[in-house]
HTML snippet that shows the backbone in 3Dmol.js (N, CA, C, O; Angstrom):
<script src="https://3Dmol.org/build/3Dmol-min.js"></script>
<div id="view" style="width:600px;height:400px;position:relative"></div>
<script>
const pdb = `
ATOM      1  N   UNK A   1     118.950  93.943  80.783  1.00  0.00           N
ATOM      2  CA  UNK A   1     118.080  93.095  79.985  1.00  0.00           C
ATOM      3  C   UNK A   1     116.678  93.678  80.063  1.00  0.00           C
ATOM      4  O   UNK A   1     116.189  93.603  81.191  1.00  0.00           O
ATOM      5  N   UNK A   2     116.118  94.092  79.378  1.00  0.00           N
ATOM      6  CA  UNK A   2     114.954  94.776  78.890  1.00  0.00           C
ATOM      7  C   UNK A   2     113.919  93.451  79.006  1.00  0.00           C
ATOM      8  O   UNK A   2     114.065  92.305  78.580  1.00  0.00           O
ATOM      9  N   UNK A   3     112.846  94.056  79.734  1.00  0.00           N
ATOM     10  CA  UNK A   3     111.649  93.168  80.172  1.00  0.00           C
ATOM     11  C   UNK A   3     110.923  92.225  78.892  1.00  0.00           C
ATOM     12  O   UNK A   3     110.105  91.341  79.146  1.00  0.00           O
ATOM     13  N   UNK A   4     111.311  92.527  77.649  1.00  0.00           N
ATOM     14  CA  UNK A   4     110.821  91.887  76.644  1.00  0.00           C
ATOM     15  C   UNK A   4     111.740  91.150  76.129  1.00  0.00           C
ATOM     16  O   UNK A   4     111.385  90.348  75.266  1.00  0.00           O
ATOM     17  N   UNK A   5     113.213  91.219  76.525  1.00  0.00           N
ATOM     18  CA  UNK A   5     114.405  89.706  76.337  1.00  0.00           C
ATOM     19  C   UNK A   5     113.903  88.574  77.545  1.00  0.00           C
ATOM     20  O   UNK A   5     114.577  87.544  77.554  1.00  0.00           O
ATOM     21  N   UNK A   6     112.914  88.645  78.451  1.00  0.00           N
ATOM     22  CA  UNK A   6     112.680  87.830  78.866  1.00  0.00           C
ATOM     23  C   UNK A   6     111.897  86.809  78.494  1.00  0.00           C
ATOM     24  O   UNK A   6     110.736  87.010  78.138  1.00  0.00           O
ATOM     25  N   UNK A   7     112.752  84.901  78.555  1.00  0.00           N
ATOM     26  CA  UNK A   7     111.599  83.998  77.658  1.00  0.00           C
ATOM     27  C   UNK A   7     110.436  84.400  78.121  1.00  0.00           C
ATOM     28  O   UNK A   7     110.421  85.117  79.122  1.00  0.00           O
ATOM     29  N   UNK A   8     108.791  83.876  77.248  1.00  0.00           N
ATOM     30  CA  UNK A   8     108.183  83.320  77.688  1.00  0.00           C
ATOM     31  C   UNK A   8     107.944  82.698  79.041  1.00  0.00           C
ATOM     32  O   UNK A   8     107.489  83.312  80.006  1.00  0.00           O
ATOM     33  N   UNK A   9     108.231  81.643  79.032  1.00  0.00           N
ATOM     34  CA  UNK A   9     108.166  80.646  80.264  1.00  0.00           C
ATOM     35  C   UNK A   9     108.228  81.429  81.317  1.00  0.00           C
ATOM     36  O   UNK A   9     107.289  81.595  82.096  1.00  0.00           O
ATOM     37  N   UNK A  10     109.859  82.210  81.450  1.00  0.00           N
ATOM     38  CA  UNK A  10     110.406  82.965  82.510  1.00  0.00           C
ATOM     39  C   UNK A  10     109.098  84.299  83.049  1.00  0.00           C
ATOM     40  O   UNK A  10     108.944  84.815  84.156  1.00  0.00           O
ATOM     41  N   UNK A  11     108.314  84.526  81.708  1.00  0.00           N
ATOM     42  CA  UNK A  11     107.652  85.647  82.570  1.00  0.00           C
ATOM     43  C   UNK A  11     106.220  85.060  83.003  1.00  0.00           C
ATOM     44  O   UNK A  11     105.451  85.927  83.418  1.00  0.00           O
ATOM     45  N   UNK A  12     105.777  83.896  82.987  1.00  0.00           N
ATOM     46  CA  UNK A  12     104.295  83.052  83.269  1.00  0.00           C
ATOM     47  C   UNK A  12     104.788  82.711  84.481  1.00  0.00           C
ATOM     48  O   UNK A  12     103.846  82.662  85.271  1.00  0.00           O
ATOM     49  N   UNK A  13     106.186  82.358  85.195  1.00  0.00           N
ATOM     50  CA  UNK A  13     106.147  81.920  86.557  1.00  0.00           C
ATOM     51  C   UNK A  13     106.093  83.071  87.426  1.00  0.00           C
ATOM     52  O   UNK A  13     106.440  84.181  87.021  1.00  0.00           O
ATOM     53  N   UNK A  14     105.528  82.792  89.015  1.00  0.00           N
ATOM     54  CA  UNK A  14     105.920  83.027  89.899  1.00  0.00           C
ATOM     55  C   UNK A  14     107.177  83.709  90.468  1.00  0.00           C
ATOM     56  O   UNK A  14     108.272  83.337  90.047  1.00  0.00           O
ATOM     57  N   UNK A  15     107.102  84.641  91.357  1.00  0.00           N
ATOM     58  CA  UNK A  15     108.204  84.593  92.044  1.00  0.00           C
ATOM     59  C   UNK A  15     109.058  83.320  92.863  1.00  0.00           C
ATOM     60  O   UNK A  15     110.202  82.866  92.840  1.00  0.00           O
ATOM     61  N   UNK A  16     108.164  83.126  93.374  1.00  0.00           N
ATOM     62  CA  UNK A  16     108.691  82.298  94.588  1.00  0.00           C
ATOM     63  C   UNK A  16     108.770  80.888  93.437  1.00  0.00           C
ATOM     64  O   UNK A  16     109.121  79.829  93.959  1.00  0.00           O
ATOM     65  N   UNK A  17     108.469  80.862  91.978  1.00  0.00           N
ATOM     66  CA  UNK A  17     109.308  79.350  91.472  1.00  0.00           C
ATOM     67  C   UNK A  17     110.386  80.146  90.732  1.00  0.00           C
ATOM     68  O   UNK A  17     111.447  79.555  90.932  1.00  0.00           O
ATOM     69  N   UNK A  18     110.530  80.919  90.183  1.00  0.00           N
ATOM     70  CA  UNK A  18     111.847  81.399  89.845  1.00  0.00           C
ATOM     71  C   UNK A  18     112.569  81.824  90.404  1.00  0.00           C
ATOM     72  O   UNK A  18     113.655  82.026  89.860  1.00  0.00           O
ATOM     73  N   UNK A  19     112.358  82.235  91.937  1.00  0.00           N
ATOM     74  CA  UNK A  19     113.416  82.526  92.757  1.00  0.00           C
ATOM     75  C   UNK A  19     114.103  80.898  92.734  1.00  0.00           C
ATOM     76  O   UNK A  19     115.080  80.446  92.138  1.00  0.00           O
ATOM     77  N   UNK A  20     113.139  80.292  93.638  1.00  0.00           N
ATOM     78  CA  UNK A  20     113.410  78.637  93.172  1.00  0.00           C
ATOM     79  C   UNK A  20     114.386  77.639  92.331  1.00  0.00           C
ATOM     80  O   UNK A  20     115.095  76.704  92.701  1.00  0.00           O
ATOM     81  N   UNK A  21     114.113  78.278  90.904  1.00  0.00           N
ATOM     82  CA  UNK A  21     114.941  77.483  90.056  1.00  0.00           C
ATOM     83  C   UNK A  21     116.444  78.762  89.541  1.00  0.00           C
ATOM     84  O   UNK A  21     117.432  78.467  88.867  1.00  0.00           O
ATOM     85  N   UNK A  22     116.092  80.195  90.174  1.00  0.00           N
ATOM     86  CA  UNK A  22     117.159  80.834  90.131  1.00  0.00           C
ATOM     87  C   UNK A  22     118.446  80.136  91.509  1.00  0.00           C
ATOM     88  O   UNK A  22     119.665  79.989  91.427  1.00  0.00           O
ATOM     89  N   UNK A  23     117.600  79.884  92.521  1.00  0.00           N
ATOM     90  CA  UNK A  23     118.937  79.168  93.414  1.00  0.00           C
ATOM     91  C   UNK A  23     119.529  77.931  93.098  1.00  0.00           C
ATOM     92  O   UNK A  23     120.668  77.609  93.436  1.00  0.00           O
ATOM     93  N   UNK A  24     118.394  76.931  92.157  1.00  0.00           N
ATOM     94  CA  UNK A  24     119.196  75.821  91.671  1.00  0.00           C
ATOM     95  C   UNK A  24     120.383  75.776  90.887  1.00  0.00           C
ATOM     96  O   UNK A  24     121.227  74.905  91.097  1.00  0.00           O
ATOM     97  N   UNK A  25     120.542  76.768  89.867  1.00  0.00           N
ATOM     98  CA  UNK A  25     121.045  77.872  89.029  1.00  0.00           C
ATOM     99  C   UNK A  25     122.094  77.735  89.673  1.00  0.00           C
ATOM    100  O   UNK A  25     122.870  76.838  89.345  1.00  0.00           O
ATOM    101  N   UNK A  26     122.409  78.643  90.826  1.00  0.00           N
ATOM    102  CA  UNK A  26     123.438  79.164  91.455  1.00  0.00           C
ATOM    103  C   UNK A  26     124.506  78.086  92.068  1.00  0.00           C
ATOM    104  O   UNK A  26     125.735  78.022  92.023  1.00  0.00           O
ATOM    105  N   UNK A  27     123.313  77.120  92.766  1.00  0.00           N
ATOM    106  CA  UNK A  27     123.913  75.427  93.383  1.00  0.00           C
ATOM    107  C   UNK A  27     124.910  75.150  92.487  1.00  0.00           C
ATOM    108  O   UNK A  27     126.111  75.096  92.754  1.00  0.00           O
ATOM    109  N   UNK A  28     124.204  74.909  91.017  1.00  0.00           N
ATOM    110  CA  UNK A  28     124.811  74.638  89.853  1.00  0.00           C
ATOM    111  C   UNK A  28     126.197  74.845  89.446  1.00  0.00           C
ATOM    112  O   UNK A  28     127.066  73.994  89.258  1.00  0.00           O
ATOM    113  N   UNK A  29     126.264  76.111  89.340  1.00  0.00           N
ATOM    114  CA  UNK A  29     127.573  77.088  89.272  1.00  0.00           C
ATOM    115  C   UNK A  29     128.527  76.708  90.028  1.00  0.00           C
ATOM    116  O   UNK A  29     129.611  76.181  89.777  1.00  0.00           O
ATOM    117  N   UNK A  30     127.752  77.197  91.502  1.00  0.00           N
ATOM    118  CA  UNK A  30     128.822  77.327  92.129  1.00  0.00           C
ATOM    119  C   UNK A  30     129.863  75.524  92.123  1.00  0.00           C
ATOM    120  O   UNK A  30     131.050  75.387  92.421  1.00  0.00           O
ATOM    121  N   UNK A  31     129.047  74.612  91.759  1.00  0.00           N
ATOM    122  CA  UNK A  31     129.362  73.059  92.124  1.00  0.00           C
ATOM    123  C   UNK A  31     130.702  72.927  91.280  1.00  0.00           C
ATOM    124  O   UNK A  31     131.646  72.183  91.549  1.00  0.00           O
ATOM    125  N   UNK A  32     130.554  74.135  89.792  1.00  0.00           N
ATOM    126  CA  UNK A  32     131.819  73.706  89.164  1.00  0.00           C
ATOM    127  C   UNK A  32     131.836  72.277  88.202  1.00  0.00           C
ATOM    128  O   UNK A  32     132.805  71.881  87.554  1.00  0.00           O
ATOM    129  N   UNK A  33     130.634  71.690  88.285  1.00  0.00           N
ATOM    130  CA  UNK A  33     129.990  70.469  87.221  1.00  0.00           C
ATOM    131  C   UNK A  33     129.634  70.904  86.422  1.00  0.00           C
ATOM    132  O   UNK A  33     129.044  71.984  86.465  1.00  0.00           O
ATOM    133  N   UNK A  34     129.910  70.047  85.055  1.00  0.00           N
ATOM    134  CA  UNK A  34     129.284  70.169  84.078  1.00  0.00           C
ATOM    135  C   UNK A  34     129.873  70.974  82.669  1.00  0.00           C
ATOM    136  O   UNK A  34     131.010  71.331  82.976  1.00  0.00           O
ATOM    137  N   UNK A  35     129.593  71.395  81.311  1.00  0.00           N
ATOM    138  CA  UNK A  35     130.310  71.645  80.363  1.00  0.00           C
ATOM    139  C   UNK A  35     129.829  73.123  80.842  1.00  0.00           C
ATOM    140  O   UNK A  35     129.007  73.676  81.574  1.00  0.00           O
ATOM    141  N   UNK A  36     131.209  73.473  79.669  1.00  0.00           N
ATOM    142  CA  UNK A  36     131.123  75.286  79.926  1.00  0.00           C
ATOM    143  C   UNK A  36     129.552  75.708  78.994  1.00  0.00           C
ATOM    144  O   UNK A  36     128.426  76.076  79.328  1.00  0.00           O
ATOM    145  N   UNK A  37     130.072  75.486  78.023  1.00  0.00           N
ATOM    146  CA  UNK A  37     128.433  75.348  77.198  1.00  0.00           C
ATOM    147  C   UNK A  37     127.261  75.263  78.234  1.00  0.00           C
ATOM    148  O   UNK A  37     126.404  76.145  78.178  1.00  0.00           O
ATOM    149  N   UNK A  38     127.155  74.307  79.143  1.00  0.00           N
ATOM    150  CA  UNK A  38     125.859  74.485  79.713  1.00  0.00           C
ATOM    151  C   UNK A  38     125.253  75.094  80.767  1.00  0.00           C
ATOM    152  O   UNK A  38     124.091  75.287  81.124  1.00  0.00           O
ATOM    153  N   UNK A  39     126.925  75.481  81.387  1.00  0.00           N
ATOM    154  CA  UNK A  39     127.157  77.007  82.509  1.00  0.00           C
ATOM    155  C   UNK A  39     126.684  78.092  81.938  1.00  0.00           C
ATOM    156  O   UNK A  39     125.802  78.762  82.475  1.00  0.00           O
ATOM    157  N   UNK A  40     127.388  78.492  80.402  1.00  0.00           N
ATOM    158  CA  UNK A  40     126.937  79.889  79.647  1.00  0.00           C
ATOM    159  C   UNK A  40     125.328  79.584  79.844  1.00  0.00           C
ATOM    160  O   UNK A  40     124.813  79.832  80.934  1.00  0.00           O
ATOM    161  N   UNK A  41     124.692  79.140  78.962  1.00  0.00           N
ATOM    162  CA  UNK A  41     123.488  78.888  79.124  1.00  0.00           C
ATOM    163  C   UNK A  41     122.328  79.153  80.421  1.00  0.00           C
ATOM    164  O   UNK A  41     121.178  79.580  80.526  1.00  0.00           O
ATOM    165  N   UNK A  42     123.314  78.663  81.232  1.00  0.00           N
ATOM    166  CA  UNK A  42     122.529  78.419  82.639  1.00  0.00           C
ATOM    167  C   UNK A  42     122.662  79.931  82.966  1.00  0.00           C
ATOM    168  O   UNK A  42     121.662  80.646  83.023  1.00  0.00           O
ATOM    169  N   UNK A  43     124.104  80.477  83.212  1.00  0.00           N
ATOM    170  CA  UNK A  43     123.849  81.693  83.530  1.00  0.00           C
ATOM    171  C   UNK A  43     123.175  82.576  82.898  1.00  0.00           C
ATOM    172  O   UNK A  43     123.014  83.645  83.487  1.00  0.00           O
ATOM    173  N   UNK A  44     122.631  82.432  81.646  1.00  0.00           N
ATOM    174  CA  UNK A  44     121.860  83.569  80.801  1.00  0.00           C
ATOM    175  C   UNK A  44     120.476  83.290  80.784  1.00  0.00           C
ATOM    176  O   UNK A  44     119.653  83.865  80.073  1.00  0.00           O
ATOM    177  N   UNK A  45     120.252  82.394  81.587  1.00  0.00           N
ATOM    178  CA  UNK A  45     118.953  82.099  81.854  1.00  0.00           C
ATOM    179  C   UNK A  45     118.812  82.277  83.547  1.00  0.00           C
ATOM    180  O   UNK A  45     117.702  82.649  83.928  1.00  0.00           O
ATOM    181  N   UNK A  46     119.681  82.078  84.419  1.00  0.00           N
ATOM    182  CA  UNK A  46     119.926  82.814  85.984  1.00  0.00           C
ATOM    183  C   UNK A  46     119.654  84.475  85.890  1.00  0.00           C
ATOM    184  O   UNK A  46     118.933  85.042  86.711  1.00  0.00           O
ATOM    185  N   UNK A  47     120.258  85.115  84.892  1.00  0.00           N
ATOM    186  CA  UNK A  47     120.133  86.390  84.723  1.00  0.00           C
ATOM    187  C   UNK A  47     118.820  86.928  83.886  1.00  0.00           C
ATOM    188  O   UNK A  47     118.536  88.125  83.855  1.00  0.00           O
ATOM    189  N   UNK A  48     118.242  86.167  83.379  1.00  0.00           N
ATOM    190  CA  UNK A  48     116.692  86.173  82.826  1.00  0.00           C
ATOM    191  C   UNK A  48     115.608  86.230  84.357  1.00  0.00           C
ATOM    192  O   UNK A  48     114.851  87.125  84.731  1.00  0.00           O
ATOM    193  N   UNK A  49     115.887  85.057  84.903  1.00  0.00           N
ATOM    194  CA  UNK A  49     115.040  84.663  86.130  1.00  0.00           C
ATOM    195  C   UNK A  49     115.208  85.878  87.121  1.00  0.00           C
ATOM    196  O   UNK A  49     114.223  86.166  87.799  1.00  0.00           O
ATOM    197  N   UNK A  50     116.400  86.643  87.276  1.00  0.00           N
ATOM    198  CA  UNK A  50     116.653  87.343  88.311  1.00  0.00           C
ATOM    199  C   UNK A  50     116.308  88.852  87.477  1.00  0.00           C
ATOM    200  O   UNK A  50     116.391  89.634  88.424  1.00  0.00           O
ATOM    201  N   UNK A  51     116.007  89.612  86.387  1.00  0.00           N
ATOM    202  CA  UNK A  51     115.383  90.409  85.860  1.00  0.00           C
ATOM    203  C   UNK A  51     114.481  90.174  86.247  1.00  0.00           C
ATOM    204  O   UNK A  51     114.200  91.066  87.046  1.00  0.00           O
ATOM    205  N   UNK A  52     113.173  88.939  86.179  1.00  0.00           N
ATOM    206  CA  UNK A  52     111.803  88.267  86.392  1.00  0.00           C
ATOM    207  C   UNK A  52     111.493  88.659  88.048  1.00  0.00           C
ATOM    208  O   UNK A  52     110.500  89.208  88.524  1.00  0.00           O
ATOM    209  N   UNK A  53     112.692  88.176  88.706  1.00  0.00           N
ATOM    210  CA  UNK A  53     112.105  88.397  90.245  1.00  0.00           C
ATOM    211  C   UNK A  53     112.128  89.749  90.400  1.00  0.00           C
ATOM    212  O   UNK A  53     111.030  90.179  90.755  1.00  0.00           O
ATOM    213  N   UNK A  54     113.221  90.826  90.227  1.00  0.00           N
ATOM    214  CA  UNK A  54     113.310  91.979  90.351  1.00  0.00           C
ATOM    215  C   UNK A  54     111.857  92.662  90.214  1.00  0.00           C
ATOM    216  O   UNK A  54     111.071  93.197  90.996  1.00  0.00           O
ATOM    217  N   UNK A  55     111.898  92.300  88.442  1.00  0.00           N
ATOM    218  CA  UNK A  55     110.465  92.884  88.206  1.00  0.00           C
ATOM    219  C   UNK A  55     108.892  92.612  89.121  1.00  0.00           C
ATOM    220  O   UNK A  55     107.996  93.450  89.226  1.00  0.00           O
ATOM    221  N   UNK A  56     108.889  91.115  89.752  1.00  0.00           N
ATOM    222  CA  UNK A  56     108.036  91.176  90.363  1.00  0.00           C
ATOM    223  C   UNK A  56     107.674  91.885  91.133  1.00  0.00           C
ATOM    224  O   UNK A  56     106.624  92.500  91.322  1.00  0.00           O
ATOM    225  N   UNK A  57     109.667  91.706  92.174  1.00  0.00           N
ATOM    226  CA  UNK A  57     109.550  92.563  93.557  1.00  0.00           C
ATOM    227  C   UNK A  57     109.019  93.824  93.106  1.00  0.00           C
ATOM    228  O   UNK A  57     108.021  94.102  93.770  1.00  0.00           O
ATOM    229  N   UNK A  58     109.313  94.766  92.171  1.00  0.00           N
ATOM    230  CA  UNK A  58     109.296  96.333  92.244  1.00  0.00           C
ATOM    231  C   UNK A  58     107.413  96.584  92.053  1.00  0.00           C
ATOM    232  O   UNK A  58     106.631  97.404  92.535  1.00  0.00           O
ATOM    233  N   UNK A  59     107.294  95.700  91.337  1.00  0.00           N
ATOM    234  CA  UNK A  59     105.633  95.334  91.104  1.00  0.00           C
ATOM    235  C   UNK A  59     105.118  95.329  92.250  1.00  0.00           C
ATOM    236  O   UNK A  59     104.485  96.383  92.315  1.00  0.00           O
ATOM    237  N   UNK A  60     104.998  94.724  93.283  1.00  0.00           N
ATOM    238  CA  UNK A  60     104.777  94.563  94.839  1.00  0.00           C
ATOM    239  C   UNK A  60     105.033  95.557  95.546  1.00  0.00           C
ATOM    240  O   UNK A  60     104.452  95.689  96.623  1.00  0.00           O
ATOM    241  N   UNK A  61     106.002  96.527  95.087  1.00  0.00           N
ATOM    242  CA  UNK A  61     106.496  97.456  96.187  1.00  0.00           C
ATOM    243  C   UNK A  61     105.393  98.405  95.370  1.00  0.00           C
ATOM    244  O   UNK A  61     104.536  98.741  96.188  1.00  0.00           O
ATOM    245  N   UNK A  62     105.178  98.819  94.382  1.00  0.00           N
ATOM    246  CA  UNK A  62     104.360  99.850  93.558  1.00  0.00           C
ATOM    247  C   UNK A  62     103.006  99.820  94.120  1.00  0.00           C
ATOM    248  O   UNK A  62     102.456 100.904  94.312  1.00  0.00           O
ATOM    249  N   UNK A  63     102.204  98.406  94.499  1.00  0.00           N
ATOM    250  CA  UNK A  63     100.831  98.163  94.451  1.00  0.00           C
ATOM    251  C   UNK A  63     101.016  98.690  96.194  1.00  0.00           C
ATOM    252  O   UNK A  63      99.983  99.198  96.627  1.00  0.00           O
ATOM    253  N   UNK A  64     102.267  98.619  97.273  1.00  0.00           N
ATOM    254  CA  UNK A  64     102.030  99.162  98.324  1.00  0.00           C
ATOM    255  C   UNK A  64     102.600 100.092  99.031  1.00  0.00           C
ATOM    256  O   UNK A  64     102.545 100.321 100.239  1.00  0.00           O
ATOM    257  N   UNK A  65     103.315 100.762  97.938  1.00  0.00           N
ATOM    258  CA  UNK A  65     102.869 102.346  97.882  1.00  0.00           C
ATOM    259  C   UNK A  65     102.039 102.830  98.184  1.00  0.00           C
ATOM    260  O   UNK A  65     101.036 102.117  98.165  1.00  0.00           O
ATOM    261  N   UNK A  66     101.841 104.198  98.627  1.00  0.00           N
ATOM    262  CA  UNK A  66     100.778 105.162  99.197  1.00  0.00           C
ATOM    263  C   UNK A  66     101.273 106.435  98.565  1.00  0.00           C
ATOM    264  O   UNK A  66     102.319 106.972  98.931  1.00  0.00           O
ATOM    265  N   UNK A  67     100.465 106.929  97.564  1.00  0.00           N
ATOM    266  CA  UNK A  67     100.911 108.355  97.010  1.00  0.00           C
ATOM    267  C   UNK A  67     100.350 109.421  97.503  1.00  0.00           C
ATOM    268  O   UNK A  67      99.128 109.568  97.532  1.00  0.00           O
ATOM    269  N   UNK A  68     101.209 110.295  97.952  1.00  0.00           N
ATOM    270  CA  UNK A  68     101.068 111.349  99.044  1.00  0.00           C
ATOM    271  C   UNK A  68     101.103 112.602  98.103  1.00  0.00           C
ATOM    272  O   UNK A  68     101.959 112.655  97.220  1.00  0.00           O
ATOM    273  N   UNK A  69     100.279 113.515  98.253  1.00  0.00           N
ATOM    274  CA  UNK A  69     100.463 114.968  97.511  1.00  0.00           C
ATOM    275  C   UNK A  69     100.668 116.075  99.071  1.00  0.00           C
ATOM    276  O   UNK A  69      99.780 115.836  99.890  1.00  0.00           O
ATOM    277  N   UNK A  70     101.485 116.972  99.442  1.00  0.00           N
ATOM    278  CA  UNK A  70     101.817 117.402  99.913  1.00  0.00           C
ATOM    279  C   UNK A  70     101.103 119.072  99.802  1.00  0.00           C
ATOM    280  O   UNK A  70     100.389 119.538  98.914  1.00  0.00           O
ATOM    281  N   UNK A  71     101.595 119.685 101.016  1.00  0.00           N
ATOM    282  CA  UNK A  71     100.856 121.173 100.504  1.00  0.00           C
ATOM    283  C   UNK A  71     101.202 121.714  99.488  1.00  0.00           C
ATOM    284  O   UNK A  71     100.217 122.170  98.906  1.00  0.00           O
ATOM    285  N   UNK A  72     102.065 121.887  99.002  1.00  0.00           N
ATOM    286  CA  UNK A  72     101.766 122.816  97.822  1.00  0.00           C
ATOM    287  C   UNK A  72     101.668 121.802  96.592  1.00  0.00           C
ATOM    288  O   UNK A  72     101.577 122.408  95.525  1.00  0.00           O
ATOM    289  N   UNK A  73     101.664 120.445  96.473  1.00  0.00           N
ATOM    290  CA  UNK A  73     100.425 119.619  95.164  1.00  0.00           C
ATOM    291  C   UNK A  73     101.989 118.761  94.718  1.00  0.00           C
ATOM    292  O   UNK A  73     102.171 118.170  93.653  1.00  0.00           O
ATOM    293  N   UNK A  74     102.534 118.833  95.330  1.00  0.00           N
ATOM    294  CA  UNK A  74     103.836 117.523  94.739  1.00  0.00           C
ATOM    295  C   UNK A  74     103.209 116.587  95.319  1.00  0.00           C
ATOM    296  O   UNK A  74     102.788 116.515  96.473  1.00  0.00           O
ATOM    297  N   UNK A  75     103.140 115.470  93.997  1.00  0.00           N
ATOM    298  CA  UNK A  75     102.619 114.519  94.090  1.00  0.00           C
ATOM    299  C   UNK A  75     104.246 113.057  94.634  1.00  0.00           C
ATOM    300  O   UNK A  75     105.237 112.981  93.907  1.00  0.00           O
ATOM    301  N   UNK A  76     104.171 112.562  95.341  1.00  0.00           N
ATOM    302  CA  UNK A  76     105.437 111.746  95.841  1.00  0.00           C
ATOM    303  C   UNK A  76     104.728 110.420  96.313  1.00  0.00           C
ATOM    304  O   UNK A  76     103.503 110.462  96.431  1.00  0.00           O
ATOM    305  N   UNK A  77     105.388 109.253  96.592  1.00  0.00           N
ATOM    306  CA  UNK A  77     104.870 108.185  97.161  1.00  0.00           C
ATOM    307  C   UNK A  77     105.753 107.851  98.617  1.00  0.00           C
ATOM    308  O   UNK A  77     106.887 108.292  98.805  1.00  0.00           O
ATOM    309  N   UNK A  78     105.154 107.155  99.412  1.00  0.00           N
ATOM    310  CA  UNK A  78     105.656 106.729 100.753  1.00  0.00           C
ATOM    311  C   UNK A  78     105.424 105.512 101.121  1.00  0.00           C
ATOM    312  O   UNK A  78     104.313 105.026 100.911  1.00  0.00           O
ATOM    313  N   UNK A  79     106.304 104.873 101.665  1.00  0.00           N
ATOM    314  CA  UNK A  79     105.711 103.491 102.043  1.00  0.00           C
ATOM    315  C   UNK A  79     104.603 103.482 102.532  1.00  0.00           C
ATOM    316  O   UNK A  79     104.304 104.344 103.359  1.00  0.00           O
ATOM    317  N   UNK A  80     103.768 102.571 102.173  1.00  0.00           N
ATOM    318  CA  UNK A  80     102.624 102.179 103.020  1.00  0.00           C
ATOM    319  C   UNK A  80     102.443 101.905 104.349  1.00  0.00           C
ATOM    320  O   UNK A  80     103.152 100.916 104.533  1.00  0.00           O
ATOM    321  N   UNK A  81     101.781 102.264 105.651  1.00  0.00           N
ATOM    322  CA  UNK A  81     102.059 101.606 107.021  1.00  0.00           C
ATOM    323  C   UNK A  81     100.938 100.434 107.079  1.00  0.00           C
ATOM    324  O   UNK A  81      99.731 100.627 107.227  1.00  0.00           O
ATOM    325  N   UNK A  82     101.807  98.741 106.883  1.00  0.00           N
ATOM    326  CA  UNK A  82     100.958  98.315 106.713  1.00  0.00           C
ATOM    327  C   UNK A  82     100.954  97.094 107.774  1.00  0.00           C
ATOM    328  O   UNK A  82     100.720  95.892 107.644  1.00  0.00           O
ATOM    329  N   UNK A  83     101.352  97.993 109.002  1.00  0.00           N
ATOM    330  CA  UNK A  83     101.408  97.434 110.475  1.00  0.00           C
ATOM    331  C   UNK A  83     100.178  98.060 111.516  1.00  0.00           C
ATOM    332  O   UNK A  83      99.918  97.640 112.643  1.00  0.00           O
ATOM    333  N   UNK A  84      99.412  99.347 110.686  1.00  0.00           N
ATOM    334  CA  UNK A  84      98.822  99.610 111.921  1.00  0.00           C
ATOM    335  C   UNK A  84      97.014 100.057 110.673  1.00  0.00           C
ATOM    336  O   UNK A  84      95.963 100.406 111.210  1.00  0.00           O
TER     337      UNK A  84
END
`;
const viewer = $3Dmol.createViewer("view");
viewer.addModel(pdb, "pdb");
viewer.setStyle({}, {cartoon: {color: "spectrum"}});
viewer.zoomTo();
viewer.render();
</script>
């Protein structure tokens, strides 16, 4: 799912509320309640939310990155040490 099939809504929240309403999602499912109609639904909007978190996470990992150029000029990234 390409970052621009994501609603609206889905890309103005948070991680930590769409992780949120991605586990309610899952509660959901897994409970086995409710019409199939509103399972399809739910899951194509679980799989919206979980594109959304992904994208955050990788967003977060990018900003703490540390890009390293090496001797001879390759440019590479390394985790950040952001314990010391």
């Amino acid at each position: 799912m390409a970052d621009d099939k994501i609603p609206a809504d889905i890309k103005k929240m948070s991680f930590e509320d769409a992780l949120a309403e991605l586990e309610d999602i899952v509660r959901e499912l897994e409970s086995g309640r409710g019409a199939l109609e509103d399972a399809i639904n739910a899951y194509a909007r679980g799989a919206a939310l979980k594109k959304h978190c992904e994208n955050k996470l990788n967003d977060a990992q990018a900003r703490i990155d540390k890009i390293v150029v090496d001797a001879s000029g390759k440019v590479s990234t390394e985790p950040a040490d952001l314990d010391g």
